[in-house]
Biopython code that builds the backbone (N, CA, C, O; Angstrom):
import numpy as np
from Bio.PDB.StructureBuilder import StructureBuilder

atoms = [
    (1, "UNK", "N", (-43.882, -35.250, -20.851)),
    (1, "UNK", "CA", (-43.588, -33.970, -20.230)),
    (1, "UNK", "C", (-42.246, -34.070, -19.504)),
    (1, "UNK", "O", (-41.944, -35.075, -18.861)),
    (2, "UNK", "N", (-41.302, -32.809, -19.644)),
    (2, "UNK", "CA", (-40.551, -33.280, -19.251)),
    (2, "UNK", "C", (-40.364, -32.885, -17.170)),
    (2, "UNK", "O", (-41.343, -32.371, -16.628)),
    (3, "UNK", "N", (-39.642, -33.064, -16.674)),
    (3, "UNK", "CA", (-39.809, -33.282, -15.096)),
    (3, "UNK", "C", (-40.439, -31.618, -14.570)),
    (3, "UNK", "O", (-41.284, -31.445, -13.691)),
    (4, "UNK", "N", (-39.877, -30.724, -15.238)),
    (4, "UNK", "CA", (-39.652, -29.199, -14.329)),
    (4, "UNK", "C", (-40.986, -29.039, -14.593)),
    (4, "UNK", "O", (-41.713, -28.832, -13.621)),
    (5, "UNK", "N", (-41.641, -29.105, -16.058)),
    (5, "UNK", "CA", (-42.905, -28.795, -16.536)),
    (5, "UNK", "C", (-44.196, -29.591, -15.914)),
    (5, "UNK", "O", (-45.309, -29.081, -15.789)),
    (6, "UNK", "N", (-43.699, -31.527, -15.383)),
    (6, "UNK", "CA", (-44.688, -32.028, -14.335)),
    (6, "UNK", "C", (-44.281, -30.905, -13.117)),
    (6, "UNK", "O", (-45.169, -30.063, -13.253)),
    (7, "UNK", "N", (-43.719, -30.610, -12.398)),
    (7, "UNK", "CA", (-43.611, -30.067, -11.649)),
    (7, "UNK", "C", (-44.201, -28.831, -11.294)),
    (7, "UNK", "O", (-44.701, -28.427, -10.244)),
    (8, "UNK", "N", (-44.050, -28.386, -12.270)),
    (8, "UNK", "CA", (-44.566, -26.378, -12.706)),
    (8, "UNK", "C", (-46.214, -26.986, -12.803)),
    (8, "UNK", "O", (-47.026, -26.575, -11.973)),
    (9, "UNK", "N", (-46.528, -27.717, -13.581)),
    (9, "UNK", "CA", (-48.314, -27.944, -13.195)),
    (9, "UNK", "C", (-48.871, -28.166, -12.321)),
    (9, "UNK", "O", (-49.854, -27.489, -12.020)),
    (10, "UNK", "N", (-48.247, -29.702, -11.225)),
    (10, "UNK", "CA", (-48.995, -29.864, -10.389)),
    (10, "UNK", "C", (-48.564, -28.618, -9.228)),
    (10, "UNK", "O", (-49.427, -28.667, -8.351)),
    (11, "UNK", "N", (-47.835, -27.835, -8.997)),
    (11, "UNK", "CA", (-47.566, -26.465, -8.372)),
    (11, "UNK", "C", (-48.624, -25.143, -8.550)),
    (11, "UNK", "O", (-49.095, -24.431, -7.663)),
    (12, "UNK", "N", (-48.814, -25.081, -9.955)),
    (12, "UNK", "CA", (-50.096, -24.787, -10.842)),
    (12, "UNK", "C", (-51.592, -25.190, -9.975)),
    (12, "UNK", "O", (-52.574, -24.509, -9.681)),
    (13, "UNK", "N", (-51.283, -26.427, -9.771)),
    (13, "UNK", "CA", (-53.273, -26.971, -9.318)),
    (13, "UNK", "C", (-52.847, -27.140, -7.799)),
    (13, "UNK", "O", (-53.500, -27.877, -7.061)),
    (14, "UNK", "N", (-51.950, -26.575, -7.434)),
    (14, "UNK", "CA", (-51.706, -26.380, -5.561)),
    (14, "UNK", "C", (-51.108, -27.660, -5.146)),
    (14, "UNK", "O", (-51.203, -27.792, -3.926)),
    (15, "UNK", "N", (-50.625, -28.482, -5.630)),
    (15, "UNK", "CA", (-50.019, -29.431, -4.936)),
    (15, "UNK", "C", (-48.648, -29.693, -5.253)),
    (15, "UNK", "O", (-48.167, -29.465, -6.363)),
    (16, "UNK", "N", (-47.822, -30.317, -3.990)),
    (16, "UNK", "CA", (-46.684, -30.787, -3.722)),
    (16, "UNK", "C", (-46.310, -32.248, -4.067)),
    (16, "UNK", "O", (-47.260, -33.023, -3.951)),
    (17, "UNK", "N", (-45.501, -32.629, -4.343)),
    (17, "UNK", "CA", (-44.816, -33.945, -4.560)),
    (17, "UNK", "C", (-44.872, -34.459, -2.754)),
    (17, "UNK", "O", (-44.896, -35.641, -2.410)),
    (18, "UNK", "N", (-44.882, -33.411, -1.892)),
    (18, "UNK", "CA", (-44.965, -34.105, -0.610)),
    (18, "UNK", "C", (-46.472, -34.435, -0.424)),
    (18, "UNK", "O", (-46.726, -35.560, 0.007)),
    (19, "UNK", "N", (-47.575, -33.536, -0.713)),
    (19, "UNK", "CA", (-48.600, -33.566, -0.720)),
    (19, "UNK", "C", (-49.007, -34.919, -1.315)),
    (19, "UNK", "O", (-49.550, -35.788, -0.632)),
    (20, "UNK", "N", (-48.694, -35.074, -2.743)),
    (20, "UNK", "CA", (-49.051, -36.445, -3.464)),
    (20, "UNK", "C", (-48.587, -37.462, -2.838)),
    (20, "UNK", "O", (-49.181, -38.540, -2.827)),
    (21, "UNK", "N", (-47.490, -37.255, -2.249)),
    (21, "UNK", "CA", (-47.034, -38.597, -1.442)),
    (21, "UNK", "C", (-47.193, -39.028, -0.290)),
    (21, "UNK", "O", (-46.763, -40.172, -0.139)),
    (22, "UNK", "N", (-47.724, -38.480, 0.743)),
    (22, "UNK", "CA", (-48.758, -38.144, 1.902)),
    (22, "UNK", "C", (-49.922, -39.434, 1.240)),
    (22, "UNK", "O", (-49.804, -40.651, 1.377)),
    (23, "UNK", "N", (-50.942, -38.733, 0.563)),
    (23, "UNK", "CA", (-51.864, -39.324, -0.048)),
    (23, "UNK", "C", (-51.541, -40.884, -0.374)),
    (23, "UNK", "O", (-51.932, -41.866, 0.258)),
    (24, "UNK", "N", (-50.886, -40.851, -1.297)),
    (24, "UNK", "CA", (-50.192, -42.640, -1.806)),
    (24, "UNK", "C", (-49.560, -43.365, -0.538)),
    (24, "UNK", "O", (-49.344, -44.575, -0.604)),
    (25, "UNK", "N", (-49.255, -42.634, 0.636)),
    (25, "UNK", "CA", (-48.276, -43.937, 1.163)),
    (25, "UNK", "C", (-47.046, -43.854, 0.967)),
    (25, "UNK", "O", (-46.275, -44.723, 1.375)),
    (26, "UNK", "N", (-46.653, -42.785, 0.302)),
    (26, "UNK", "CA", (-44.998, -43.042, -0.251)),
    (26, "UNK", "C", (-44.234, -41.987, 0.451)),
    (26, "UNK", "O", (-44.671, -41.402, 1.442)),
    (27, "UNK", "N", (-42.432, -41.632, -0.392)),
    (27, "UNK", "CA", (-42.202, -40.605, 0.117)),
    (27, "UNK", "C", (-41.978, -40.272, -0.636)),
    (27, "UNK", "O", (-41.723, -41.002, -1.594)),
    (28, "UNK", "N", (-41.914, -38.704, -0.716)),
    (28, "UNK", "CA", (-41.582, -37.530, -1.994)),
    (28, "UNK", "C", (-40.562, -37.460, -2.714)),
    (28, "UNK", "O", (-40.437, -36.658, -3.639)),
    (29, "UNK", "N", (-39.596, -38.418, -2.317)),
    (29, "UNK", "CA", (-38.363, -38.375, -3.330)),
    (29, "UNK", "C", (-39.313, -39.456, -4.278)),
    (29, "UNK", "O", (-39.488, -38.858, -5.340)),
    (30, "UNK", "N", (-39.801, -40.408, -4.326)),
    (30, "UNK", "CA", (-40.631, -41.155, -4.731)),
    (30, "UNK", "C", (-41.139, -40.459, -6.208)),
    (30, "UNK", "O", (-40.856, -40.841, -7.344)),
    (31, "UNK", "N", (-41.740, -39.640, -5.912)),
    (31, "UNK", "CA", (-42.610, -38.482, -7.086)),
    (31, "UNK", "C", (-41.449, -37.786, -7.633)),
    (31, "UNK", "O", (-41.417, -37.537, -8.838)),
    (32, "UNK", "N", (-40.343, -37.398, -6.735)),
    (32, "UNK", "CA", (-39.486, -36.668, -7.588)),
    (32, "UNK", "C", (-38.578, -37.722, -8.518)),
    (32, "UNK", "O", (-37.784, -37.392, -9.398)),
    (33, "UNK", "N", (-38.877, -38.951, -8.128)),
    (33, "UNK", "CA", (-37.821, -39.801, -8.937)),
    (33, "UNK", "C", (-38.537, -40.010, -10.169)),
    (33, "UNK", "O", (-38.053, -39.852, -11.290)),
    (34, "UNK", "N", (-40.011, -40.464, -9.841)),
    (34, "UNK", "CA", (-40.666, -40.888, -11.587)),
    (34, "UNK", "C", (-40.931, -39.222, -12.355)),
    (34, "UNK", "O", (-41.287, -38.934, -13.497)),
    (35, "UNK", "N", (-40.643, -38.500, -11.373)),
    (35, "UNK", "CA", (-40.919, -37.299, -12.814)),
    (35, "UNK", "C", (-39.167, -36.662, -13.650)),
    (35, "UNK", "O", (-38.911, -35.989, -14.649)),
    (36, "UNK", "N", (-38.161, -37.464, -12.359)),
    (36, "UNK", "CA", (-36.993, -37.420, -13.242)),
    (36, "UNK", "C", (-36.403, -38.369, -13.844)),
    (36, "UNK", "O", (-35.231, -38.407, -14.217)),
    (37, "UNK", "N", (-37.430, -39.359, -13.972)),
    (37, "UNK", "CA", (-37.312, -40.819, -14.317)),
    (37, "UNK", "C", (-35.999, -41.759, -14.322)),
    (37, "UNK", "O", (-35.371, -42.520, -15.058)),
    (38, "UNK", "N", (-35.992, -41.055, -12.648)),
    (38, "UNK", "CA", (-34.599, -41.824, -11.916)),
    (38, "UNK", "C", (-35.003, -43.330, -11.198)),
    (38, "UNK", "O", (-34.286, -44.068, -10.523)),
    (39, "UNK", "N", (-36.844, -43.542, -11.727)),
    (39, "UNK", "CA", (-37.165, -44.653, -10.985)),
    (39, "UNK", "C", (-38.502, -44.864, -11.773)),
    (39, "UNK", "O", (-38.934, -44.183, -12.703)),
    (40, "UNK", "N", (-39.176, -46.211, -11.053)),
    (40, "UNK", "CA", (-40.582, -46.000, -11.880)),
    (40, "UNK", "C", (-41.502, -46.781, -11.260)),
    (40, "UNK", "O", (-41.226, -47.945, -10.968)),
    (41, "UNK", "N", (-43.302, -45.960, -10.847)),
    (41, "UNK", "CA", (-43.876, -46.556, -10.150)),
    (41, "UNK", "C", (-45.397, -45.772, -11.111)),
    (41, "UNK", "O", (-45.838, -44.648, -11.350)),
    (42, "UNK", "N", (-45.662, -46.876, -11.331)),
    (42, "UNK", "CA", (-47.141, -47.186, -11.936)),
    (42, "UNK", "C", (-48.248, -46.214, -11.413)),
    (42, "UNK", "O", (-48.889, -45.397, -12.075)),
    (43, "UNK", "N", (-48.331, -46.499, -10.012)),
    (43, "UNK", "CA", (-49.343, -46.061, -8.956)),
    (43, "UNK", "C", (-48.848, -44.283, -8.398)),
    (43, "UNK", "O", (-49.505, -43.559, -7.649)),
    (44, "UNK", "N", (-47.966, -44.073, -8.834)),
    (44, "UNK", "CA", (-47.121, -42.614, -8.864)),
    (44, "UNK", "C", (-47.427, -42.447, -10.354)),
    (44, "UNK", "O", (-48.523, -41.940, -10.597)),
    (45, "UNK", "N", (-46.877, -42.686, -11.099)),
    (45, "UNK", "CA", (-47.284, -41.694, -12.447)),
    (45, "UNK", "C", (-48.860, -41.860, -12.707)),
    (45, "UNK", "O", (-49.434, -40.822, -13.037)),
    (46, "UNK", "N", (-49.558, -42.905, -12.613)),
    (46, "UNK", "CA", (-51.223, -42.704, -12.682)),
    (46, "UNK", "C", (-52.045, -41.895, -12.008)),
    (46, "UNK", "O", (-53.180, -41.687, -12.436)),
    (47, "UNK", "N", (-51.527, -41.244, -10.698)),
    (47, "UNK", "CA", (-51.557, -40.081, -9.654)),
    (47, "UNK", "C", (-51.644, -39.039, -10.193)),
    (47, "UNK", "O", (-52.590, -38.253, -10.233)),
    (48, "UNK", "N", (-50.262, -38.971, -10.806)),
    (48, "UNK", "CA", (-49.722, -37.466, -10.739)),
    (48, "UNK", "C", (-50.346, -37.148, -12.274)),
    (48, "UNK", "O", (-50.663, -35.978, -12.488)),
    (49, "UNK", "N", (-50.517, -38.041, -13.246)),
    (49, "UNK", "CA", (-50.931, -38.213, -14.615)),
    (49, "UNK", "C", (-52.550, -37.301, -13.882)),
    (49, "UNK", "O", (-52.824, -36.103, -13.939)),
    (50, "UNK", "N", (-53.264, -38.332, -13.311)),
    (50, "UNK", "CA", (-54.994, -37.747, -13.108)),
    (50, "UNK", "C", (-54.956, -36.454, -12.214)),
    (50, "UNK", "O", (-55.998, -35.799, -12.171)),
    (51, "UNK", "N", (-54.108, -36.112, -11.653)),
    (51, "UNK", "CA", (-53.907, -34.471, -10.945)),
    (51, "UNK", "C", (-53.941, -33.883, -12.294)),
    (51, "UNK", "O", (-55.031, -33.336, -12.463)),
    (52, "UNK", "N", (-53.505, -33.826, -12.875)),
    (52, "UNK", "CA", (-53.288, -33.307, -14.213)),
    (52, "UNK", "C", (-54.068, -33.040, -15.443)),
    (52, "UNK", "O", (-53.936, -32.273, -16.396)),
    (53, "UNK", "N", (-55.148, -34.173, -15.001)),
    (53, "UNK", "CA", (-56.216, -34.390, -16.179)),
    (53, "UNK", "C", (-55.590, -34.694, -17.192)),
    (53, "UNK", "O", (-55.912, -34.062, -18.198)),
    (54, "UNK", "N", (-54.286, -35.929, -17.370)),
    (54, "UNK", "CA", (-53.621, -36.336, -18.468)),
    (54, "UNK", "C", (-53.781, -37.807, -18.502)),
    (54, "UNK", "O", (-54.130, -38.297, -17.428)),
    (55, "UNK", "N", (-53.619, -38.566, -19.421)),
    (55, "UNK", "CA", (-53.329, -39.925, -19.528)),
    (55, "UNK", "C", (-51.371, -39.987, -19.002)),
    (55, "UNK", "O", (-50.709, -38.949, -19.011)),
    (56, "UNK", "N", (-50.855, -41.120, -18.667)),
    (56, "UNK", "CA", (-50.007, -41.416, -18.275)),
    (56, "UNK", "C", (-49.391, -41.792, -19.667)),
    (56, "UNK", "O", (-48.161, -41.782, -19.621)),
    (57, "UNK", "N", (-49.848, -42.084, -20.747)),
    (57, "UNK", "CA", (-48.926, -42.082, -22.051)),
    (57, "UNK", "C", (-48.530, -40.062, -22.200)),
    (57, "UNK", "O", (-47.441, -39.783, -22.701)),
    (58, "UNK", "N", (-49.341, -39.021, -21.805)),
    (58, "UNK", "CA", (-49.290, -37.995, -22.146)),
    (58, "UNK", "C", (-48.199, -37.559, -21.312)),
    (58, "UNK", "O", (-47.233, -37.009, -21.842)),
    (59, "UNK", "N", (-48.242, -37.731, -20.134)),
    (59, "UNK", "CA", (-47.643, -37.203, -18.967)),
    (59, "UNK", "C", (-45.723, -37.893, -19.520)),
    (59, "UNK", "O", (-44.764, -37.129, -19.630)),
    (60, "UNK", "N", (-45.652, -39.403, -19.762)),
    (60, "UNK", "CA", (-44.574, -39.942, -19.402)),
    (60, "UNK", "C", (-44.530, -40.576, -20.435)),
    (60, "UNK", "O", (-44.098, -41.713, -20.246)),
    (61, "UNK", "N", (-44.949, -40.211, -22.116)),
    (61, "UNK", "CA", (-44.347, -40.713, -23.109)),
    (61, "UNK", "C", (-43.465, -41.683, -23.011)),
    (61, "UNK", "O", (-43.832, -42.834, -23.246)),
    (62, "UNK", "N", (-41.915, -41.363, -22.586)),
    (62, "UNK", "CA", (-40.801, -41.993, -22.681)),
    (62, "UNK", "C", (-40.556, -43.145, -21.581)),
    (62, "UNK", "O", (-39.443, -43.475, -21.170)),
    (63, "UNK", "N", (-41.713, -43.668, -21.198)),
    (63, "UNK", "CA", (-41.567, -44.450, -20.308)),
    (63, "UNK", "C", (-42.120, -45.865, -20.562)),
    (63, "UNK", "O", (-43.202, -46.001, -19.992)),
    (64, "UNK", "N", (-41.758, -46.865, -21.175)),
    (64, "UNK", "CA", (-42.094, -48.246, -21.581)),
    (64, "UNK", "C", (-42.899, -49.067, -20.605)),
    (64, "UNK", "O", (-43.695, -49.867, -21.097)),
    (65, "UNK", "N", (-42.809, -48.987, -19.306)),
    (65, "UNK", "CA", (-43.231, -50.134, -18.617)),
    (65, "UNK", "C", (-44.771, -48.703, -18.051)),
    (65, "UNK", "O", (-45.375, -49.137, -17.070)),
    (66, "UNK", "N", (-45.125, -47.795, -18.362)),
    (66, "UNK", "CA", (-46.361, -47.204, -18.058)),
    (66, "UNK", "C", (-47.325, -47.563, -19.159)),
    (66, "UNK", "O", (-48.509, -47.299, -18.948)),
    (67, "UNK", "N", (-46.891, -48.299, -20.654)),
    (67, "UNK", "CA", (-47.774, -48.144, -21.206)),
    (67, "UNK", "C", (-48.380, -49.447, -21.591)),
    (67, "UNK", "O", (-49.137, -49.700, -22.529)),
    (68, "UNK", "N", (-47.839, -50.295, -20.577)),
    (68, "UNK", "CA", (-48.543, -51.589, -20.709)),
    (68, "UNK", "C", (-49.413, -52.030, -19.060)),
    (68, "UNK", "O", (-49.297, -51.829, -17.851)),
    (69, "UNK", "N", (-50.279, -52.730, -20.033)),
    (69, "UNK", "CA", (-51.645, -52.479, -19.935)),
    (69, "UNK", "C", (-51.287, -53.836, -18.644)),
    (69, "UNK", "O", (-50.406, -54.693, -18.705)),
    (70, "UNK", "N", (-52.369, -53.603, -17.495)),
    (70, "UNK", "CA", (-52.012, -54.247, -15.904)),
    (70, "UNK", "C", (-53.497, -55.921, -16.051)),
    (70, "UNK", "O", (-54.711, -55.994, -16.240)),
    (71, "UNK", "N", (-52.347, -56.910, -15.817)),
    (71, "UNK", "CA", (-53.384, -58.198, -16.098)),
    (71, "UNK", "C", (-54.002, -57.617, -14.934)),
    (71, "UNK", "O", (-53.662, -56.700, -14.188)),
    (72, "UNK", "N", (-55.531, -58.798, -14.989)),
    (72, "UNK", "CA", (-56.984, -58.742, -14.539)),
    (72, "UNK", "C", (-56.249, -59.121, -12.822)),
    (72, "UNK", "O", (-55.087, -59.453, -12.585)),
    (73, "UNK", "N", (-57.237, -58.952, -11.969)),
    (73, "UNK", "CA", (-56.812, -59.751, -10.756)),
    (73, "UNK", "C", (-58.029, -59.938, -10.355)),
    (73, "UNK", "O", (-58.834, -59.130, -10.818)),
    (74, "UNK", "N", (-58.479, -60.796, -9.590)),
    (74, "UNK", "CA", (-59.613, -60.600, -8.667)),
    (74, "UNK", "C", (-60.961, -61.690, -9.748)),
    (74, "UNK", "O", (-60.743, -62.710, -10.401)),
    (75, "UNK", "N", (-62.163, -61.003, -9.563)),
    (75, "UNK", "CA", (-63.083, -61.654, -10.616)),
    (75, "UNK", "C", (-62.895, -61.445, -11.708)),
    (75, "UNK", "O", (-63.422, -62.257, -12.469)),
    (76, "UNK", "N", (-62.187, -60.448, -12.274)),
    (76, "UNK", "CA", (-61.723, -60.503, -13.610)),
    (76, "UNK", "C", (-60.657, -61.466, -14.137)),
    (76, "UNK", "O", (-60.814, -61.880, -15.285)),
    (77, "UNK", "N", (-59.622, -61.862, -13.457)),
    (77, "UNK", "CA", (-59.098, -62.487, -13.861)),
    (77, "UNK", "C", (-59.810, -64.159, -13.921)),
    (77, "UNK", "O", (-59.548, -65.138, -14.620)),
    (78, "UNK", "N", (-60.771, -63.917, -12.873)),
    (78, "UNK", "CA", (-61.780, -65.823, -13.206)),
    (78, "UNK", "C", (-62.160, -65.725, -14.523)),
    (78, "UNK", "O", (-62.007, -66.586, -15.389)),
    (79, "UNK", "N", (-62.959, -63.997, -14.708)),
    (79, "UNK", "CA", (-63.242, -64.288, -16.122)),
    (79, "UNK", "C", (-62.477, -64.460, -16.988)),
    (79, "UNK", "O", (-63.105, -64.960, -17.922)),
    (80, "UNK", "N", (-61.349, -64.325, -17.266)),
    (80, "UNK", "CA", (-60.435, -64.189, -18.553)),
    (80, "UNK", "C", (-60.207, -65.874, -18.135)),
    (80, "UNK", "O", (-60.379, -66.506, -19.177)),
    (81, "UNK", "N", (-59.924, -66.705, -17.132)),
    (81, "UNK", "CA", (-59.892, -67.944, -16.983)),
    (81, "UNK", "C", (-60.979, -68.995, -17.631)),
    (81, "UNK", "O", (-60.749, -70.099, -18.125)),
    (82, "UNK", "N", (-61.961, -68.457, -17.510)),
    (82, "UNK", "CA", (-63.414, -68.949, -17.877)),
    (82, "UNK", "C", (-63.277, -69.074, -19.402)),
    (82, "UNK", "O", (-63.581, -70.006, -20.146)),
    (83, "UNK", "N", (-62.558, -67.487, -19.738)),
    (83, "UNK", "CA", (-63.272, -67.573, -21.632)),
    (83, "UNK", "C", (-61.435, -68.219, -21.906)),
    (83, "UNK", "O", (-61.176, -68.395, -23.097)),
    (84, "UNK", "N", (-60.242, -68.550, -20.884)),
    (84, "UNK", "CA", (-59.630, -69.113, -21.349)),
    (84, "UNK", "C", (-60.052, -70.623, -21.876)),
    (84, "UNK", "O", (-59.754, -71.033, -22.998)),
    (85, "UNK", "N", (-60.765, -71.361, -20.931)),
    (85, "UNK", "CA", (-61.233, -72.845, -20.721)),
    (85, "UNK", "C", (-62.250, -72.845, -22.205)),
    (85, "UNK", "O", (-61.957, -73.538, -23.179)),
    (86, "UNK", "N", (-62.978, -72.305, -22.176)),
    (86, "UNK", "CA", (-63.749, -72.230, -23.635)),
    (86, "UNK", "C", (-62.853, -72.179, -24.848)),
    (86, "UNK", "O", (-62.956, -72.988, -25.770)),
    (87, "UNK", "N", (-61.987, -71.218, -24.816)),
    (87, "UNK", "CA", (-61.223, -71.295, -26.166)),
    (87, "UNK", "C", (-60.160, -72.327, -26.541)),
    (87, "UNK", "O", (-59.653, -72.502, -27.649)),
    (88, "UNK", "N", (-59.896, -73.054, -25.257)),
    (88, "UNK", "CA", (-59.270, -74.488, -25.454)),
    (88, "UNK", "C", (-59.721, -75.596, -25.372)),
    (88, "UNK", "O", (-59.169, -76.667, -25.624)),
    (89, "UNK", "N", (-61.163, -75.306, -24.872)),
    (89, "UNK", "CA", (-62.043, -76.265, -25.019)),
    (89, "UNK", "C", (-62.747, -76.358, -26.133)),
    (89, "UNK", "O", (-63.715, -77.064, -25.850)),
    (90, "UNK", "N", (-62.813, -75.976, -27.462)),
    (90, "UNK", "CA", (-63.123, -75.546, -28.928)),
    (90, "UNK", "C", (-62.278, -76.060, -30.004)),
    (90, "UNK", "O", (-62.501, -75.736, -31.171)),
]
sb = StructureBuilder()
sb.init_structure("model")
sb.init_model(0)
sb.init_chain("A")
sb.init_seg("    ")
for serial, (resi, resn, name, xyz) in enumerate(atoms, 1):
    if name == "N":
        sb.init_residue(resn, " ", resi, " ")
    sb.init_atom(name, np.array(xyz, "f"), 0.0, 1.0, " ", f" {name:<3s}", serial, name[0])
structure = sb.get_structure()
């Protein structure tokens, strides 16, 4: 989508780029930068993507580093450690 049209929607479902950024922690040039993709933040386009009821490939097509996929952290990542040790242990 391109920036005016993110813009014109979430305006559409009542919210502000200040509003969204209130919420996140951030500041609103923030939102205005990934929807003019003068910048790029994961946790901002996955936001503004689910205001939307869109996937973040839908919302920001042209954006390479949104469409890869975020390693495990936490107990997930023990698990992917776990079935690492098995598959080199084989």
């Amino acid at each position: 989508m391109e920036a005016e049209a993110i813009k014109q929607a979430l305006h559409e479902k009542g919210f502000t780029f200040s509003m969204i950024a209130d919420e996140l922690g951030m500041a609103p040039n923030m939102l205005s930068g990934v929807c003019y993709r003068r910048t790029t933040s994961k946790k901002a386009a996955e936001a503004i993507a689910k205001i939307l009821d869109k996937s973040v490939t839908e919302v920001f097509p042209d954006v390479e580093s949104y469409r890869k996929t975020r390693l495990p952290t936490g107990n997930a990542r023990e698990a992917k450690r776990a079935e690492l040790r098995q598959l080199l242990a084989s």
